[in-house]
N, C-alpha and C positions, 0 to 999 in steps of 0.2 A: 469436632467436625463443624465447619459452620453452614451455616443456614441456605436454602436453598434460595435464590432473588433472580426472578424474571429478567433480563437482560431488556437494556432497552438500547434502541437505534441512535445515535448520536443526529442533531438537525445535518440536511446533507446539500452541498450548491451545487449544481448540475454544471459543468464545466466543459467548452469541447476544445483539445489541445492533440494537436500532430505531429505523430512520432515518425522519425525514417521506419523505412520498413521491414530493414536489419534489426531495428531495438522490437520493434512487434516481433519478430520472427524469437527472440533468440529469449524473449520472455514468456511466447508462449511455451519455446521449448525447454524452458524451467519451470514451470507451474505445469506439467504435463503428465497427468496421473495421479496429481496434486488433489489435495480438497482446496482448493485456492482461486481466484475470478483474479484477470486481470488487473481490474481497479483496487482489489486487496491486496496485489503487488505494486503496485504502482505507490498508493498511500501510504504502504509499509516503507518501500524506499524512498520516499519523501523526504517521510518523517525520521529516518534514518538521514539522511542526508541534514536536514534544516538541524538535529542533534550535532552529529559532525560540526556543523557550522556554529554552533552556539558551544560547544567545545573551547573553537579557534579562538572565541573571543576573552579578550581580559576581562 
């Protein structure tokens, strides 16, 4: 079993970026019942995205 470690907040940049209101809509109706925040979907598919992209590259 390992050891229990306080979790810490990674530093974070306040960013303001606008989505159509179709992609709001159809996010929040994925994350809906969810334990999940908008900006933790969004981050998560990001960073899924920029992975994808570092895939493509040789």
């Amino acid at each position: 079993m390992s050891k229990f470690r306080i979790p810490t907040t990674p530093p974070t940049t306040n960013k303001t970026i606008r989505f159509p209101n179709d992609v709001v809509e159809a996010v929040e109706k994925a994350i809906r019942g969810k334990d999940c925040t908008f900006s933790a979907f969004v981050i998560a598919a990001v960073r899924a995205a920029l992975d994808d992209l570092n895939e493509e590259q040789p």
